[in-house]
mmCIF file of the C-alpha atoms, coordinates in Angstrom:
data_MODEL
# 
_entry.id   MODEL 
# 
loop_
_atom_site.group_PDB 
_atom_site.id 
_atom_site.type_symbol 
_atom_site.label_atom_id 
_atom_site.label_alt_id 
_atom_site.label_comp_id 
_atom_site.label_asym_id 
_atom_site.label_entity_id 
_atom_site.label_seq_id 
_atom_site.pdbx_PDB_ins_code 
_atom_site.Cartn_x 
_atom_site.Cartn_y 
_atom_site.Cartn_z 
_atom_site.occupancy 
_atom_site.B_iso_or_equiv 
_atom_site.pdbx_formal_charge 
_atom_site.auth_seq_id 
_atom_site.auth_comp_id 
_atom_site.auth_asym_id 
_atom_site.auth_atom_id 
_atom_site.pdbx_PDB_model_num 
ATOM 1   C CA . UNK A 1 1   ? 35.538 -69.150 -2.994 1.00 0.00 ? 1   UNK A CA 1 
ATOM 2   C CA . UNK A 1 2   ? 38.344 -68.356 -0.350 1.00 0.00 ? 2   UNK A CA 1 
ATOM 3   C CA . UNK A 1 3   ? 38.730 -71.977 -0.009 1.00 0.00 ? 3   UNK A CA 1 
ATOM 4   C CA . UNK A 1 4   ? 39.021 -73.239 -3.632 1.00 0.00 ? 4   UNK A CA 1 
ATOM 5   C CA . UNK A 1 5   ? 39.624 -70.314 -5.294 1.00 0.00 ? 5   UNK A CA 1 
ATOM 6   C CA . UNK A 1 6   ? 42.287 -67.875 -3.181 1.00 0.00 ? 6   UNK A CA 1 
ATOM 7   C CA . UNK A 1 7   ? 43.760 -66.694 -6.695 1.00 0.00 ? 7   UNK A CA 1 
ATOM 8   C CA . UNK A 1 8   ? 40.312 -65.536 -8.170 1.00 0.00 ? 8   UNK A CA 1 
ATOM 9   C CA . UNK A 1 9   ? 39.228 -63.916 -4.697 1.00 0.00 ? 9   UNK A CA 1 
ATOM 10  C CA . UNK A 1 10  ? 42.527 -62.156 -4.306 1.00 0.00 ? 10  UNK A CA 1 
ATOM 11  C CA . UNK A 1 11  ? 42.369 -60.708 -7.733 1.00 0.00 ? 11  UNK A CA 1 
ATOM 12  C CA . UNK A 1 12  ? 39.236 -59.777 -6.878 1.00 0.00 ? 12  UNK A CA 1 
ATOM 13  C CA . UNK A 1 13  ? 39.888 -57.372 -4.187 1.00 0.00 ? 13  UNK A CA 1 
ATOM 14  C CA . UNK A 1 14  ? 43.542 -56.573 -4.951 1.00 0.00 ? 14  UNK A CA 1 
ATOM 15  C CA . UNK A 1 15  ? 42.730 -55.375 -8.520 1.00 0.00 ? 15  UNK A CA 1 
ATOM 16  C CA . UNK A 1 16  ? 45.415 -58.266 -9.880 1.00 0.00 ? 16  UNK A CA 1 
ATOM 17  C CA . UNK A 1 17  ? 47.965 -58.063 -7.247 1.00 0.00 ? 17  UNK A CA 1 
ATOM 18  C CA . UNK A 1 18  ? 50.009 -60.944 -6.789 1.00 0.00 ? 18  UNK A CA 1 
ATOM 19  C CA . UNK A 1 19  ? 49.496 -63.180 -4.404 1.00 0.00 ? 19  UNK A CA 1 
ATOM 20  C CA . UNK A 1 20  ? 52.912 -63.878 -1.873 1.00 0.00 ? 20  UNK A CA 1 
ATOM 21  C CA . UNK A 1 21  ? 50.844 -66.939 0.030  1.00 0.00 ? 21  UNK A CA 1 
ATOM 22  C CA . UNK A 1 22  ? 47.237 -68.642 -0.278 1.00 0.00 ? 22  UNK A CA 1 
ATOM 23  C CA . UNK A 1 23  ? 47.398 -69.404 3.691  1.00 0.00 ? 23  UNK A CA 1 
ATOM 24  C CA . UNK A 1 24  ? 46.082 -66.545 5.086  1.00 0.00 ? 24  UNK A CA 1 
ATOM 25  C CA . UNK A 1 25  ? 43.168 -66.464 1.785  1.00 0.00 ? 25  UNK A CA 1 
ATOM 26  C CA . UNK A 1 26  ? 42.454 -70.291 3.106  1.00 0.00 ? 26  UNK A CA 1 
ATOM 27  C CA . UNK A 1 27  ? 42.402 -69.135 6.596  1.00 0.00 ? 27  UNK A CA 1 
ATOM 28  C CA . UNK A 1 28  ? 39.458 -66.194 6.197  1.00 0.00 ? 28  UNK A CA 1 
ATOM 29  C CA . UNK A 1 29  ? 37.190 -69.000 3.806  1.00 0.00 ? 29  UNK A CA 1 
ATOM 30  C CA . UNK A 1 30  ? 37.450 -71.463 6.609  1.00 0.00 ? 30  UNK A CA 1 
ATOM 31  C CA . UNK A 1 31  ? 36.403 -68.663 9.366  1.00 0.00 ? 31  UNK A CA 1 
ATOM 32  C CA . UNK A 1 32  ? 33.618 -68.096 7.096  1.00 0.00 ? 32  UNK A CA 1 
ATOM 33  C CA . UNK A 1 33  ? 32.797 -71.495 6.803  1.00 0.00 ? 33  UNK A CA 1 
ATOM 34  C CA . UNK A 1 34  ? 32.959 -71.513 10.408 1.00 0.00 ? 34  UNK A CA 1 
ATOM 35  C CA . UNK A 1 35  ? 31.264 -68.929 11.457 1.00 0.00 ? 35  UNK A CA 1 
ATOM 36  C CA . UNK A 1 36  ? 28.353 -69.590 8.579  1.00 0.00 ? 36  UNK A CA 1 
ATOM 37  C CA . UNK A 1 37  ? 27.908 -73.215 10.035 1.00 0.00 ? 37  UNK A CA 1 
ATOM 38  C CA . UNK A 1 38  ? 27.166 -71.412 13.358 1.00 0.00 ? 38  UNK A CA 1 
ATOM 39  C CA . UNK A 1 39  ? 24.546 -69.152 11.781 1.00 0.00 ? 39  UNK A CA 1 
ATOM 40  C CA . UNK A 1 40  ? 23.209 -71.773 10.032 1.00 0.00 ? 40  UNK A CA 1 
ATOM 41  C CA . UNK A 1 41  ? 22.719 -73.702 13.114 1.00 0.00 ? 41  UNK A CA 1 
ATOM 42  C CA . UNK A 1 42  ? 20.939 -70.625 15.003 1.00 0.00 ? 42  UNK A CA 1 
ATOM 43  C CA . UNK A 1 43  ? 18.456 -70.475 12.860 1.00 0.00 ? 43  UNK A CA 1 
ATOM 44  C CA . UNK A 1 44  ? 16.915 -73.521 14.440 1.00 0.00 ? 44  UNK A CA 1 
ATOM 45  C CA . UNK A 1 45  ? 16.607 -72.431 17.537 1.00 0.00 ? 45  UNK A CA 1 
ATOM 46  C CA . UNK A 1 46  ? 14.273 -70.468 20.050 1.00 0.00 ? 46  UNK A CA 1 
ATOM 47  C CA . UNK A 1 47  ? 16.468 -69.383 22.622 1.00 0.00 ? 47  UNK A CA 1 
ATOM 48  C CA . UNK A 1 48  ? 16.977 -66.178 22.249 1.00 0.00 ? 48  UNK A CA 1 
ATOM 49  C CA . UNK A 1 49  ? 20.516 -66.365 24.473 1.00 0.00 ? 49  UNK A CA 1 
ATOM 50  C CA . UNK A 1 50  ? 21.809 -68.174 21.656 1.00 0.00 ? 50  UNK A CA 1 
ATOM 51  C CA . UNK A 1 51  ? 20.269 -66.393 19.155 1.00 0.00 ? 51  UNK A CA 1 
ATOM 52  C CA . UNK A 1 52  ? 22.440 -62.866 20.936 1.00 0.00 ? 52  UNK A CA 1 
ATOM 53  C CA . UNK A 1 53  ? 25.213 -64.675 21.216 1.00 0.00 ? 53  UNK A CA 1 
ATOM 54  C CA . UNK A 1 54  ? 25.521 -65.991 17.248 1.00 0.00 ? 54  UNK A CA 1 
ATOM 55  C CA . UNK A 1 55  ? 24.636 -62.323 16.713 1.00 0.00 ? 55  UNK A CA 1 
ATOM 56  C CA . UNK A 1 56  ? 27.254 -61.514 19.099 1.00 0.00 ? 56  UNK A CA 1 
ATOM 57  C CA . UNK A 1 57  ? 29.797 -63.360 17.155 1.00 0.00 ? 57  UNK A CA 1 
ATOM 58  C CA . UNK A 1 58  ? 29.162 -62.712 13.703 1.00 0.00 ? 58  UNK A CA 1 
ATOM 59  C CA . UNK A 1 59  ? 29.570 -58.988 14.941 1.00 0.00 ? 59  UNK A CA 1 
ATOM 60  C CA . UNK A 1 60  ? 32.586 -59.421 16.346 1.00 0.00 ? 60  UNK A CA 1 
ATOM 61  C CA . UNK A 1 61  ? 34.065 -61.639 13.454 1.00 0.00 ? 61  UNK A CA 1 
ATOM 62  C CA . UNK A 1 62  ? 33.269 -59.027 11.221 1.00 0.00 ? 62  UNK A CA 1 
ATOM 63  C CA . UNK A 1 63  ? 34.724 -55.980 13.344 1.00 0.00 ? 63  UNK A CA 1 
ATOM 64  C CA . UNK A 1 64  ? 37.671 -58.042 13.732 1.00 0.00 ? 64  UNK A CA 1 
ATOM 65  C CA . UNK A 1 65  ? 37.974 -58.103 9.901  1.00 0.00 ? 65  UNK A CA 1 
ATOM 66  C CA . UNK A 1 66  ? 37.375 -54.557 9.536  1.00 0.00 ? 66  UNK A CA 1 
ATOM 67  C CA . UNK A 1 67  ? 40.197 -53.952 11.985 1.00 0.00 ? 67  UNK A CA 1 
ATOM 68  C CA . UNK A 1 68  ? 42.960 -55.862 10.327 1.00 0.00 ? 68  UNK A CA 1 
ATOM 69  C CA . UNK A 1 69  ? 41.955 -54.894 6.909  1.00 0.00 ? 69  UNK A CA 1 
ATOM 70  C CA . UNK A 1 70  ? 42.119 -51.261 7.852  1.00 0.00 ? 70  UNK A CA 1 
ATOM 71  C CA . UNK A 1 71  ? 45.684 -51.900 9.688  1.00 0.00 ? 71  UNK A CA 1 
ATOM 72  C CA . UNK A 1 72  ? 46.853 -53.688 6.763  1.00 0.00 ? 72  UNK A CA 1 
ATOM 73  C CA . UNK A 1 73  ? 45.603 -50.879 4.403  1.00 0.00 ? 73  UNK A CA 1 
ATOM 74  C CA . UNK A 1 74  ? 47.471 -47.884 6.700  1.00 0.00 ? 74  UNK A CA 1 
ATOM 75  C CA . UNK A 1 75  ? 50.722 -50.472 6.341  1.00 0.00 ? 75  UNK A CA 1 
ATOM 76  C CA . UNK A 1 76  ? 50.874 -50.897 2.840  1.00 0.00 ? 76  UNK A CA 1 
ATOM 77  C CA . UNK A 1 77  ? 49.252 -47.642 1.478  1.00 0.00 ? 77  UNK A CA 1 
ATOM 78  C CA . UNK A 1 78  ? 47.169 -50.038 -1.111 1.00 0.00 ? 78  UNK A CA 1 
ATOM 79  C CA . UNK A 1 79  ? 43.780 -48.607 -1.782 1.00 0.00 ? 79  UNK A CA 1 
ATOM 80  C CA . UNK A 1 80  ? 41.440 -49.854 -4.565 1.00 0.00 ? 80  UNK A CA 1 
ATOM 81  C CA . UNK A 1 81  ? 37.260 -49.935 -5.283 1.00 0.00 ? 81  UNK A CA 1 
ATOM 82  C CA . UNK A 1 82  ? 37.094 -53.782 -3.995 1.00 0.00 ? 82  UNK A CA 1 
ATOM 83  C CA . UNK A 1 83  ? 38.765 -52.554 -0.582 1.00 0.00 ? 83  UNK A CA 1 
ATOM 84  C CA . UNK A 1 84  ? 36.793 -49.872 -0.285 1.00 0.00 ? 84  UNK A CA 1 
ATOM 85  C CA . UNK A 1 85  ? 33.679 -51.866 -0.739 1.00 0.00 ? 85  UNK A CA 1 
ATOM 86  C CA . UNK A 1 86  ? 34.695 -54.548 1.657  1.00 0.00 ? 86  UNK A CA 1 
ATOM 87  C CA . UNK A 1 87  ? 35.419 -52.145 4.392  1.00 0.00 ? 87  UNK A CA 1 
ATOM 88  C CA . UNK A 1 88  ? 31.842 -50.367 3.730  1.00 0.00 ? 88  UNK A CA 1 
ATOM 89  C CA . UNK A 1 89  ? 30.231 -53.832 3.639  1.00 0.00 ? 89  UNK A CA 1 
ATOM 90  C CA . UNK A 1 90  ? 31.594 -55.589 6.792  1.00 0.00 ? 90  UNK A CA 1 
ATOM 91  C CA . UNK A 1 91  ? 30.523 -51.839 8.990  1.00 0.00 ? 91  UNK A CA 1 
ATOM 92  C CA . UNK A 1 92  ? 27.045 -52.717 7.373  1.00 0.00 ? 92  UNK A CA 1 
ATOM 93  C CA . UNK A 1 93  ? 27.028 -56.125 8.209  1.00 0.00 ? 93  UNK A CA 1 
ATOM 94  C CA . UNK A 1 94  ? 28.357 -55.043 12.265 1.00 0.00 ? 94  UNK A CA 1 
ATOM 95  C CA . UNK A 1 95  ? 25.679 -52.083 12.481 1.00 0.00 ? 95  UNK A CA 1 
ATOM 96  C CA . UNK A 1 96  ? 23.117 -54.763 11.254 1.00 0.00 ? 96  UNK A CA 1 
ATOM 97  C CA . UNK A 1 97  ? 24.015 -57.695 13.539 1.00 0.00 ? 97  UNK A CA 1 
ATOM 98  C CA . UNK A 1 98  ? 24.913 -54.967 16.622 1.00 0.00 ? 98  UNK A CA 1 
ATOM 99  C CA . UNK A 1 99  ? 20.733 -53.991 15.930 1.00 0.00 ? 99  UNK A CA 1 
ATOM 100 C CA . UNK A 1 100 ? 19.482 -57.305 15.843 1.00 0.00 ? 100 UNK A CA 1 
ATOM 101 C CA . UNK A 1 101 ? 21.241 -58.184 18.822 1.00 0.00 ? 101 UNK A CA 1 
ATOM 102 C CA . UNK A 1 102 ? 19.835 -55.459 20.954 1.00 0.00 ? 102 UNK A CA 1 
ATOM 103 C CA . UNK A 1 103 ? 16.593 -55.957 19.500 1.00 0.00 ? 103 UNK A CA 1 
ATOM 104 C CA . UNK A 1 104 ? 16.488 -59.848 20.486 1.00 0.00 ? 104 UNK A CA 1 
ATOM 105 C CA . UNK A 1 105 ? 17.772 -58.697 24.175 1.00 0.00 ? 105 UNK A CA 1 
ATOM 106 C CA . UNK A 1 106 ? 14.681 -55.797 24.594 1.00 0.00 ? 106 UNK A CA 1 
ATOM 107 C CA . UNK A 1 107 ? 12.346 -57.358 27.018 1.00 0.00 ? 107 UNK A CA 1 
ATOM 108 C CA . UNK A 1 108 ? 8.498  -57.032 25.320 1.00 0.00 ? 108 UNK A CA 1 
ATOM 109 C CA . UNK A 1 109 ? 6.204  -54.415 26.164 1.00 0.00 ? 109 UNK A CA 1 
ATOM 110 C CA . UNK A 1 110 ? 3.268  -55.230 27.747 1.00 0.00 ? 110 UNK A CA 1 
ATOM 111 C CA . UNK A 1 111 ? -0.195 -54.278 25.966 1.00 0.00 ? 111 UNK A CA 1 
# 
């Protein structure tokens, strides 16, 4: 949607602020194009160095986000339901992939 649609997405979370440039919307849909391709290409695999370091990435991708949207957010002073939700999403989505990375690392116990 960030890629076609940078209008519709911005509405989205900016409850109908206008957008000053579609660059920066085109930019995050072709990380997350990016970064889905990746994932998308781990799941094939049985290595489980790759599989930490996709893991590895997606968590860093998304504390990245969380970081600039925050710093944007204590710049502007902007605060709305679809920010709010992003924000609470993306420190899901790192606590999730942070998990799953130390779980694919834990060495198996013997029985």
């Amino acid at each position: 949607m960030a890629l076609a649609f940078p209008d519709q997405l911005y509405d989205a979370v900016f409850d109908g602020a206008q957008v000053t440039s579609k660059t920066p919307i085109r930019l995050y849909g072709g990380a997350l194009l990016s970064i889905s391709l990746i994932m998308w290409n781990a799941l094939y695999t049985a290595e489980k160095v790759i599989i930490r370091w996709t893991l590895l990435t997606e968590a860093c991708y998304f504390g990245v986000q969380f970081l600039v949207v925050t710093a944007t957010l204590a710049e502007t002073g902007f605060m709305s339901l679809g920010i709010l939700l992003l924000l609470a999403s993306r420190l899901l989505f790192v606590a999730i992939s942070v998990y799953y990375y130390y779980q694919v690392g834990r060495k198996p116990k013997k029985v």
